[in-house]
C-alpha positions as CSV (number, residue, x, y, z in Angstrom):
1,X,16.1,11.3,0.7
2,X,13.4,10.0,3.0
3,X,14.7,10.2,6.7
4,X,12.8,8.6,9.6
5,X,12.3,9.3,13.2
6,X,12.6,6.6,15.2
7,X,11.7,5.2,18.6
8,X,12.3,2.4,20.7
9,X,9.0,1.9,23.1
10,X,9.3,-0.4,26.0
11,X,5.9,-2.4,26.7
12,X,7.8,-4.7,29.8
13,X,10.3,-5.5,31.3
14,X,11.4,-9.1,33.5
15,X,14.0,-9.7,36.5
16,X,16.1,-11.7,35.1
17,X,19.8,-13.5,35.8
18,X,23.0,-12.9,34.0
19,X,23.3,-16.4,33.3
20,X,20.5,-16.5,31.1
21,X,21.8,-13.6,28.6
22,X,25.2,-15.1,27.4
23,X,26.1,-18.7,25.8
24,X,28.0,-20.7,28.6
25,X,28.1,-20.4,32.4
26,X,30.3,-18.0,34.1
27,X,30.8,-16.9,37.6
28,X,28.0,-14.6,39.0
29,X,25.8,-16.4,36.6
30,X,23.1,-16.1,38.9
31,X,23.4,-12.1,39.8
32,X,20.4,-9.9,38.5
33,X,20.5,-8.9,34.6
34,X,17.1,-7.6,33.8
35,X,15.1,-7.8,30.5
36,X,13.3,-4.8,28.7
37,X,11.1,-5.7,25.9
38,X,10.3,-2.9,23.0
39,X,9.0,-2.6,20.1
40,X,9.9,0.1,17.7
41,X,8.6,2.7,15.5
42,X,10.1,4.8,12.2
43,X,8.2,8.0,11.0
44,X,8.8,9.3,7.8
45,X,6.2,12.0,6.0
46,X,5.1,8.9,4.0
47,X,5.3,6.3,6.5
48,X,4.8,4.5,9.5
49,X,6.6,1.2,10.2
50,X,6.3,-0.6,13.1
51,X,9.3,-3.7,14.0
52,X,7.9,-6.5,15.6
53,X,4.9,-6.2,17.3
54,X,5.8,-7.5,20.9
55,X,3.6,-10.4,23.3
56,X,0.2,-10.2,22.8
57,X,-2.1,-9.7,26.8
58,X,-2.5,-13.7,26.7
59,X,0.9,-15.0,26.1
60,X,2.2,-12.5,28.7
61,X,0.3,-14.0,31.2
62,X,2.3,-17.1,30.9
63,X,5.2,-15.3,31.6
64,X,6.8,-16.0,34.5
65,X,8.3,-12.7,36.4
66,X,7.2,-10.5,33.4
67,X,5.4,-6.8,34.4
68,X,3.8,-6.2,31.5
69,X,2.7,-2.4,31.4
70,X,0.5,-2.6,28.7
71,X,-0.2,-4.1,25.0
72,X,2.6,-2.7,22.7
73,X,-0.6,-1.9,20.7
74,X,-1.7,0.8,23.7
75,X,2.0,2.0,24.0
76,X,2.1,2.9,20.5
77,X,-1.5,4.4,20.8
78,X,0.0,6.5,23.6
79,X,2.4,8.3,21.3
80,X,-0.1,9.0,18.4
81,X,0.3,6.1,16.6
82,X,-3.0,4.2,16.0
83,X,-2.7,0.7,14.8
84,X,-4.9,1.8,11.6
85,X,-2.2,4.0,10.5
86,X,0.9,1.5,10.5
87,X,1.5,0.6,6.7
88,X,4.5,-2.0,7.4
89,X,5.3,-4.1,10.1
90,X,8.4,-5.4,9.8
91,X,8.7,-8.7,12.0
92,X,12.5,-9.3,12.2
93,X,11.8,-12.9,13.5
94,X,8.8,-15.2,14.4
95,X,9.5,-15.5,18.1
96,X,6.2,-15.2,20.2
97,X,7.8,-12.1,22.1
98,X,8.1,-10.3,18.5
99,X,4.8,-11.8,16.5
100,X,2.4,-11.0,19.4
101,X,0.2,-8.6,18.3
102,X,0.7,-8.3,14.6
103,X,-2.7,-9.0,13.6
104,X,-3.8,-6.1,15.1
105,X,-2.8,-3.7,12.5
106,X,-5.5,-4.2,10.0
107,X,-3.8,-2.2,7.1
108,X,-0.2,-3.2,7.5
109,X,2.2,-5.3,5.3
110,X,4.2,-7.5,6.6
111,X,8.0,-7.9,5.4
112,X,9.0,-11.1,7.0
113,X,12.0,-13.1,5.5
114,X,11.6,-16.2,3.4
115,X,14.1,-18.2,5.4
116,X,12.1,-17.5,8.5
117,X,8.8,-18.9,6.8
118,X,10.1,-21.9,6.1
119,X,11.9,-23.1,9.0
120,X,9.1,-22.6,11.1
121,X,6.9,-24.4,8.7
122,X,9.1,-26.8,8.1
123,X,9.9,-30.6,9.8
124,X,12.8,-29.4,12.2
125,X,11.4,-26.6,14.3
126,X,8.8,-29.3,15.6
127,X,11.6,-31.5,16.4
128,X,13.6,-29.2,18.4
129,X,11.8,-29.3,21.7
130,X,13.9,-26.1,23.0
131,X,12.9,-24.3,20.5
132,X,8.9,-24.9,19.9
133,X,8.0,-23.1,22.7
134,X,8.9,-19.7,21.1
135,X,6.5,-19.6,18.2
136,X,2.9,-19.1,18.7
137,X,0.7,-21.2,16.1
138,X,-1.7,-18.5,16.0
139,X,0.4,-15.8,14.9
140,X,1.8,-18.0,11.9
141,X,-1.7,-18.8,10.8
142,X,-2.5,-15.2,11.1
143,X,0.7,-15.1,8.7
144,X,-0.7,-17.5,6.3
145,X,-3.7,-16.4,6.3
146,X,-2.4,-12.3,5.7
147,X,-0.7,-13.9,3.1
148,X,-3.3,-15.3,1.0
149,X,-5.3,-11.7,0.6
150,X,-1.7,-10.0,-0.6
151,X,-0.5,-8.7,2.9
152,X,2.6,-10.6,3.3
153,X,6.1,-9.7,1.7
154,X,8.6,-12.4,1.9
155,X,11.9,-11.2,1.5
156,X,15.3,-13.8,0.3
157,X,18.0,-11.5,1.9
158,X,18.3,-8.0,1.6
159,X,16.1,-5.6,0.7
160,X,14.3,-1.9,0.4
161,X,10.6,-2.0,2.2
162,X,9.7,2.2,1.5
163,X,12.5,4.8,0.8
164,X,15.0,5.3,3.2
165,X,14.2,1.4,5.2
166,X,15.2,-1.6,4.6
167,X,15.6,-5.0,5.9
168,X,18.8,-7.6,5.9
169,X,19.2,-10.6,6.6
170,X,21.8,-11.7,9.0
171,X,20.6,-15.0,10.6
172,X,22.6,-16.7,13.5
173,X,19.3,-16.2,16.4
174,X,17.0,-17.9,14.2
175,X,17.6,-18.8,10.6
176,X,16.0,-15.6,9.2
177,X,16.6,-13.2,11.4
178,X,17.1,-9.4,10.0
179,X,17.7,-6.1,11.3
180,X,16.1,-2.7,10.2
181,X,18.0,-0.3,8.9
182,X,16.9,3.5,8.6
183,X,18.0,6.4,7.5
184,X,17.7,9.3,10.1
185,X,19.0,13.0,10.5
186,X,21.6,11.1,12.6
187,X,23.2,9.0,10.1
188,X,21.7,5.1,9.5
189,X,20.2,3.5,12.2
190,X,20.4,-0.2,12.7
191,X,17.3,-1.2,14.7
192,X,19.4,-5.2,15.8
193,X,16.6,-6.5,17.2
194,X,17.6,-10.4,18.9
195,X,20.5,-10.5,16.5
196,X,22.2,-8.5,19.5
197,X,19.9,-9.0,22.3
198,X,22.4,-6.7,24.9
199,X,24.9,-4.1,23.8
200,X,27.7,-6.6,25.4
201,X,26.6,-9.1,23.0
202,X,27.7,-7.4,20.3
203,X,30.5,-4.8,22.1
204,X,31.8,-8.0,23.9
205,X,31.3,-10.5,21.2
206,X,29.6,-12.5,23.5
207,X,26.6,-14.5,21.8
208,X,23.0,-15.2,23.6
209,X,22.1,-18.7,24.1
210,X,19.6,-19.2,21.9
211,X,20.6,-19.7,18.9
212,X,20.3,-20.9,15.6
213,X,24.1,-20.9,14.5
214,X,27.1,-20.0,16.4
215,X,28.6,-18.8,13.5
216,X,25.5,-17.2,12.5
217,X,25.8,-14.8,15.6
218,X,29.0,-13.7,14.6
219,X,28.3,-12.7,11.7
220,X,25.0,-10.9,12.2
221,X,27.6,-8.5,14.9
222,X,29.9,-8.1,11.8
223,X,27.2,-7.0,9.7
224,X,25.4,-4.8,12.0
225,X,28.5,-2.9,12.4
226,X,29.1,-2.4,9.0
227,X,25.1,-1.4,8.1
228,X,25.0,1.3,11.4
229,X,26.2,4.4,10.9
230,X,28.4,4.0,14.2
231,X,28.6,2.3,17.3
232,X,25.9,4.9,19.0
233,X,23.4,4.2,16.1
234,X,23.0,0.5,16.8
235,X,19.7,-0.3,18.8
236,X,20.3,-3.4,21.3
237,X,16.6,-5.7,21.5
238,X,16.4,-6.2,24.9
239,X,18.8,-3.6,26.8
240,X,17.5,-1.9,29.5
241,X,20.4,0.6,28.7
242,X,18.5,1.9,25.5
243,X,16.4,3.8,27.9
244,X,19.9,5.5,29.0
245,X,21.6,5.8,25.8
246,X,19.4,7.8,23.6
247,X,17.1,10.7,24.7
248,X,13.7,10.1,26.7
249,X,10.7,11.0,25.3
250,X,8.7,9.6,28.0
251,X,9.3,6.9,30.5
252,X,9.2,3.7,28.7
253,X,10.1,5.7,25.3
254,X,13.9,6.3,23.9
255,X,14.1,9.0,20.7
256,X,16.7,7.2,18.7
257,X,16.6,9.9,16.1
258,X,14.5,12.9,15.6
């Protein structure tokens, strides 16, 4: 059996308030609830897989609050990892915070799922002004264009990407959103991506606000339960606390599994 090591490597991070994180107002709405931003990597002796590829220098600029250390491109460099090497990026949704500097890994494949391609080529994501603002134009013509010279894998639900990693779809955040699932020394990881931006999303069953399907949320906690190998093997998106739960191997770098 292939088994990966994997990382979660945090590029930024953003002041926040609670109110932003979780669907519906509440008291203390406005208290601080900061906002990591990662991107992670899975080693195997085969392979190197990158998920998501984080905001690229010029959309971070745009960003209000944001300190942005460095291009998740340079943070991955900083661990060994040179963008040439990466064989598969897996981009678990087409948010600009997750497509951001895909087109920098010039020998990749990208596993992207069906569902996602369409919506966002589609009539309604134009027509749903609070929702438009997350996709970058470039990075989906970068898509297109990757997938005219072979590069791009569109997956319809489930499926193996190299021995021991695979992708499923879960939807609810956008309408094909899917987590990463690896195996590791530990037991299977579940890498959750925005499908749980915050452990208390999914530990409280508390959905983010944006979102493609209410019901969709609920399911995607449901099935990221059922895909990790426990509650401690589930990788939150955006937690801070990732940086807490799981073993430092550096600063901005959590060891998931070895």
């Amino acid at each position: 059996m292939s088994r990966f090591r994997v990382y979660a490597v945090r590029y930024a991070q953003r002041d926040a308030k609670r109110g932003e994180h979780f669907h519906g107002y509440e008291p203390g709405g406005e208290s601080s609830h900061p906002t990591a931003y990662y991107v992670w990597l899975a080693v195997s002796d085969e392979h190197t897989v990158v998920v998501d590829t984080g905001i690229a220098p010029g959309r971070a600029a745009r960003v209000p609050g944001i300190d942005y250390r460095c291009s998740p491109v340079t943070a991955l460099a900083e661990l060994g990892v040179s963008a040439e090497s990466v064989d598969h990026v897996v981009l678990t949704h087409l948010h600009y915070d997750h497509t951001g500097t895909a087109r920098e890994f010039p020998r990749a494949r990208y596993v992207v799922q069906q569902a996602e391609l369409d919506y966002w080529s589609g009539p309604w994501a134009g027509r749903i002004a609070r929702e438009r603002w997350l996709l970058e134009d470039g990075d989906l013509a970068h898509l297109r264009a990757a997938g005219k010279e072979g590069r791009v894998r569109a997956v319809d639900g489930d499926a193996p990407v190299v021995p021991g990693l695979s992708v499923h779809l879960v939807g609810g955040h956008t309408a094909g959103m899917q987590v990463v699932r690896a195996d590791t020394v530990r037991g299977p990881v579940v890498l959750a991506s925005d499908a749980s931006h915050f452990y208390e999303n999914i530990e409280a069953d508390r959905p983010f606000p944006i979102l493609h399907s209410m019901t969709g949320v609920y399911g995607a906690f449901d099935r990221i339960k059922e895909l990790a190998g426990g509650p401690e093997l589930v990788v939150a998106g955006h937690d801070p606390l990732v940086l807490e739960r799981f073993p430092s191997h550096g600063p901005d770098v959590a060891l998931i599994a070895p």
